[in-house]
N, C-alpha and C positions, 0 to 999 in steps of 0.2 A: 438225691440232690445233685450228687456231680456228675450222674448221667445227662441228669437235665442238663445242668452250666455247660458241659462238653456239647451237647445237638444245640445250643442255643449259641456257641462260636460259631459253629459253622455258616451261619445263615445272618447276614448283614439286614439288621435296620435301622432306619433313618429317620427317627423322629421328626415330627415336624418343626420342631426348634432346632432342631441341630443343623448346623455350617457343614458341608461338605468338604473336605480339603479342597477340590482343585476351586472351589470359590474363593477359599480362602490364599490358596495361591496365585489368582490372579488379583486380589486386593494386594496385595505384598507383593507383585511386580511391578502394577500401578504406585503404589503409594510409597514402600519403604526407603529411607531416607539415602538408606548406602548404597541403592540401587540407585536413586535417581543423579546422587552424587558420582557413581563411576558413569553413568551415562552422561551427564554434562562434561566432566574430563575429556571421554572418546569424543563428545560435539567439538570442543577446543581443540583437541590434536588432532582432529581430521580436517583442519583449516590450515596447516603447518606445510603437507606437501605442495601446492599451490607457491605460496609463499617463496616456501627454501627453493626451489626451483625457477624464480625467476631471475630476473636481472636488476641488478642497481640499481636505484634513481638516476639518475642524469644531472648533472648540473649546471646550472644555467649562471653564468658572471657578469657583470655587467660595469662597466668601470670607462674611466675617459684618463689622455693623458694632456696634459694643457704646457704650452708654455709660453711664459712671461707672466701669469697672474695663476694662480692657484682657484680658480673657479674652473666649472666645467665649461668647455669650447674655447676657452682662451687658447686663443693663436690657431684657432679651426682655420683650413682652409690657406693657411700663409707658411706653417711651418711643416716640414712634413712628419712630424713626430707628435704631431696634437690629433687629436682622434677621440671620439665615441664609438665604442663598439660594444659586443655581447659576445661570451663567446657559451657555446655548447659542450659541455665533454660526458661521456659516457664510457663505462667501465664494462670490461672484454672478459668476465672469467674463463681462464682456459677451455678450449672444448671438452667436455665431457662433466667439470666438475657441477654444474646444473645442473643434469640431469643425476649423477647421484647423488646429491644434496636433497631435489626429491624422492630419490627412492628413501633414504636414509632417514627421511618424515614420514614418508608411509609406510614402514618397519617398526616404525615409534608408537604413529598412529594406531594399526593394528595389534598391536603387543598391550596399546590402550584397551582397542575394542576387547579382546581375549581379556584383560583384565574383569574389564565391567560384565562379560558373558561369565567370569569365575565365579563375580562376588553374583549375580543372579543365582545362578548355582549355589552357592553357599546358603543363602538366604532362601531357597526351596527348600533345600536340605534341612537347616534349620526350623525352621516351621514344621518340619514332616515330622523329625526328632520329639516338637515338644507336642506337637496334637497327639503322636501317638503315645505319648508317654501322658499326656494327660488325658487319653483314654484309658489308658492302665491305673491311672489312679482312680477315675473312675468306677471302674469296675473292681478296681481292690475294694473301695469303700462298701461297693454291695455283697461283694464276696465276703466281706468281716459281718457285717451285719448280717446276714446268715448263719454263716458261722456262730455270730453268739447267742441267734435265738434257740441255736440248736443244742450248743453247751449249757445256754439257762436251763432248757430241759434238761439235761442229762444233770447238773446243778441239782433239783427239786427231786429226781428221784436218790440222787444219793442223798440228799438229806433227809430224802423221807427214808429211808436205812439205816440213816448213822442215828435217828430219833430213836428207833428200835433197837438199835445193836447190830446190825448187820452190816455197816458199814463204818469203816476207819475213819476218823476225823481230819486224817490227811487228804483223805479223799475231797470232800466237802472243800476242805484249803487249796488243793492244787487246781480245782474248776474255777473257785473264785480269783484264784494267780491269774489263771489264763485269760479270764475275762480283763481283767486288769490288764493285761499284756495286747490284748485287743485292743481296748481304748487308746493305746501308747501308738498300735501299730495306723488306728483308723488316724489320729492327732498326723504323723509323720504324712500319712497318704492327702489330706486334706492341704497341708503344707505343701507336699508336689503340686498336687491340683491348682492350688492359689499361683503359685509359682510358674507354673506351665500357664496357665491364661494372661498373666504379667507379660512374660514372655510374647507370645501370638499378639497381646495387642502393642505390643511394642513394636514386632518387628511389621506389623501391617499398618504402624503407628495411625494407631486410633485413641479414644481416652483410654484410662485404665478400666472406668467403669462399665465399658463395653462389653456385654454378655458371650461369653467363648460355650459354647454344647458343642458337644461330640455328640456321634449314633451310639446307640446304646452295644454293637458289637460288629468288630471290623475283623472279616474272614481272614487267615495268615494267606491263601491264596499259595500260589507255585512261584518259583521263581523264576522270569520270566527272559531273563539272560542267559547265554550260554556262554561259560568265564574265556576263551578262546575267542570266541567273535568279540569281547569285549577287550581282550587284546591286542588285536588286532586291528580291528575296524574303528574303535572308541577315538573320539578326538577331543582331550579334553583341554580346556582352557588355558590350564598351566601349563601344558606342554607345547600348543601351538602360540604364547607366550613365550616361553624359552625360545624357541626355534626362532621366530621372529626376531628377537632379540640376538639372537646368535648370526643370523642374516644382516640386523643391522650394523653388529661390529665387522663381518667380513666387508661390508661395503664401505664403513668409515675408515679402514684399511686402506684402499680403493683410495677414497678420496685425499687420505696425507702423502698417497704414493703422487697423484696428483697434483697435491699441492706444491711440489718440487718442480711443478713447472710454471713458468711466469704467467700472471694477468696482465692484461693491455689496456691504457685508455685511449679511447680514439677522442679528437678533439675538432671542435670547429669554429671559426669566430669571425663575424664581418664587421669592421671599423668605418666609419664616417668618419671623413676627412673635410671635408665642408664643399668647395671649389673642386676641390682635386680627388681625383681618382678615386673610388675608396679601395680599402686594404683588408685582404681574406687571408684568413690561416687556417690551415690543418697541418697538426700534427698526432704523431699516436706513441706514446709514455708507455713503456717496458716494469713492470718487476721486477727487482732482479734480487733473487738467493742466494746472495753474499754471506748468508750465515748459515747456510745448510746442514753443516755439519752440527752446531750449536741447535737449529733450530728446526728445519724441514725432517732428520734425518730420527732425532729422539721423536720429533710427532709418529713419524711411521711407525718406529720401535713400540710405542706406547700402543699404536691402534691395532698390531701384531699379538702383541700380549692379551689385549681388551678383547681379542678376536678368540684368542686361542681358550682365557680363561671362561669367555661367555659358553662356547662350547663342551667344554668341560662341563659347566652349570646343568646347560642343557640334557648333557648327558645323565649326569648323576641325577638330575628330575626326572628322567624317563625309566630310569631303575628304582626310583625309590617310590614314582608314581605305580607301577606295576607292581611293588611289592605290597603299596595301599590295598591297590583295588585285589591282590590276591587273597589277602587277608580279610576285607569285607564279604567279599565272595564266602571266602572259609565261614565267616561266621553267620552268613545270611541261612548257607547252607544247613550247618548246624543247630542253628534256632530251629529251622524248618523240620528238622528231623525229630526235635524233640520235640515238637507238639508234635508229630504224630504220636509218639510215643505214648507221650503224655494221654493223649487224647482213647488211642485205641488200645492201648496196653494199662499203663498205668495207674488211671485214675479208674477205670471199672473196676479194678480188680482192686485198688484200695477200696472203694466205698463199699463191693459185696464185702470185703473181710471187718470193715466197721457196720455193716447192715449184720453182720453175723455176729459180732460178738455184743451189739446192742440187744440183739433178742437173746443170747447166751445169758445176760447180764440181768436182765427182766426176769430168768428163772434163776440167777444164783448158779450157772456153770462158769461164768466168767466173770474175773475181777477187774475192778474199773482201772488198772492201772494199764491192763490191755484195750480196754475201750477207747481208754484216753491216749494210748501211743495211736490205734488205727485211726482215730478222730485229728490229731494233729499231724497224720501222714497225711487223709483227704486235705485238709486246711494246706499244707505246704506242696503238695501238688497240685492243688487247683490256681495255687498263685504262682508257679514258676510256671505251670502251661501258660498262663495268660501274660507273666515277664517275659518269655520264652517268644509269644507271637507280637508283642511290643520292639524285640531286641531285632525280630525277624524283619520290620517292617523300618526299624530303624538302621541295620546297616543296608539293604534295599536302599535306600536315603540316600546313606552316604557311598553307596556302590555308583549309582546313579552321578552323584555329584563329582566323584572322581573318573570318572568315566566320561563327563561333558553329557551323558544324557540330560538334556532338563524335558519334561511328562508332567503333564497335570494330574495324572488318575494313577 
């Protein structure tokens, strides 16, 4: 039996009801809610540098000055301080602070987009998490069912034994424990199952009643990263996130150092005077940082600090990112190792030593309390190989996701 189960991992099939993952992962790009929500965000903040980067409105006035009666054109033409005019003025931010004002939006912007590429990320990752864990339940459920048809036998000969006298009545009690302990174990596995398809159609938000199948067996496969080039090379989200961010406070730095220098309004205005000449002005209105010390000086301070601490951030996310993905790595590795184990060591050589003492036990050289420890050896190795290629394909996941890999297959 657990020879079969072990050559029937290896080899992937794909029912014909069953959802593939990367299908299921492009429904859950398209549809899931916190995906489409950080992708509206990045649409909104990538409208910001345009914006920040231009110039003022301009303002347009328009006004008359009369005298002898308080309507407009009184005394036009006779007095020379009577006048209709308009004037124009427009506002000079110093050279340079426009242009980083849009950089400082498209630092933003992208610290957005990296946002919305994280949570895509998260949300692959998740979904990989609960299919393959409700593969695992899955497949526990048909592993227990096995399991019991094969205790019920072994059940019916010890009680055909204990009818005779040849066998102990605890015997008979401790098969019917374990069956009992079966049902407890299939109840919990059926609960994941339910649970893991809640999940998949939530996050691909469809109804609930929406059918989730899995293939009946997903090979652990090799690991297809090498932990160095994923160091190296890897660009994940949250870190080109940090960075950006740490970009955009050296630049708002930048702009309070800036801001110590005056804006200008330049002005222009023509008067009708009715009869008489008309009357043009320009002039151009200064800034001035009479409170520097109060106010220009603590800006700078502030965008210093914002600069220094975002850096900092940045940093400790880049140590504490690499010690993620060292750790997934570690434990992708080690799942990987134990199904081999499992597979070529382990579980052959438990089901010959319960294939031996089950024919030992049919002559009466062996007593069923050894039947029953090699029987519940095969049972709990055939389900930590199959937890084991679950846990393998679930930090793969979350290797992938801290890594900025996103993969459909």
């Amino acid at each position: 039996m657990a020879q079969a189960l072990a050559c029937g991992l290896s080899v992937a099939t794909l029912p014909s009801a069953a959802q593939p993952l990367p299908e299921l992962i492009s429904q859950a790009l398209a549809g899931n809610r916190d995906i489409l929500v950080a992708q509206k965000r990045y649409e909104s903040m990538a409208q910001r540098p345009q914006q920040a980067s231009s110039l003022p409105d301009p303002t347009l006035s328009l006004g008359y000055v009369s005298n002898g009666w308080p309507w407009p054109g009184a005394g036009l033409g006779h007095s020379p301080t009577s006048n209709i005019g308009a004037t124009v003025s427009q506002t000079m931010p110093f050279p340079g602070k426009r242009s980083l004002r849009g950089e400082i939006a498209a630092k933003e912007a992208e610290a957005t987009r990296q946002e919305y590429l994280a949570i895509r990320l998260h949300v692959i990752a998740q979904l990989k998490r609960a299919y393959h864990e409700l593969h695992h339940a899955n497949v526990a459920v048909g592993f227990i069912d096995r399991y019991q048809e094969l205790l019920e036998n072994i059940l019916r000969g010890s009680e055909a034994r204990y009818a005779v006298g040849r066998a102990a009545q605890q015997d008979v009690l401790k098969a019917q424990t374990q069956l009992a302990v079966f049902e407890t174990q299939r109840e919990r596995y059926r609960l994941d199952r339910t649970n893991r398809r809640i999940e998949i159609n939530a996050l691909l938000d469809r109804p609930q009643n929406t059918r989730v199948a899995v293939p009946e067996d997903v090979p652990v496969g090799e690991l297809p990263y090498a932990l160095d080039d994923l160091l190296v090379h890897a660009r994940a989200p949250e870190l080109e996130r940090g960075q950006n961010l740490a970009e955009r406070s050296e630049l708002a730095a930048r702009l309070a150092r800036k801001d110590a220098y005056p804006d200008y309004t330049v002005s222009g205005g023509y008067f009708n005077q009715g009869g008489m000449p008309p009357m043009w002005q320009v002039s151009v209105a200064f800034s001035l940082p009479v409170h520097y010390w109060q106010k220009q000086h603590a800006a700078i301070a502030e965008q210093e600090y914002a600069a220094a601490e975002a850096r900092h951030a940045y940093e400790s996310s880049r140590v504490s990112l690499e010690s993620r993905i060292r750790q997934a790595y570690a434990e992708a590795e080690t799942a990987h190792r134990l199904t081999v184990l499992y597979e070529k060591s382990v579980i052959p050589e438990a089901q010959l030593t319960l294939d031996s003492s089950l024919a030992g036990y049919e002559t009466g050289k062996v007593d069923f309390v050894s039947v029953f420890s090699n029987f519940m050896n095969v049972v709990d190795f055939e389900l930590m190989d199959h937890e084991a290629i679950m846990q393998f394909h679930v930090a793969l996941a979350r290797l992938e996701e801290l890594a900025g890999i996103e993969v459909k297959e």
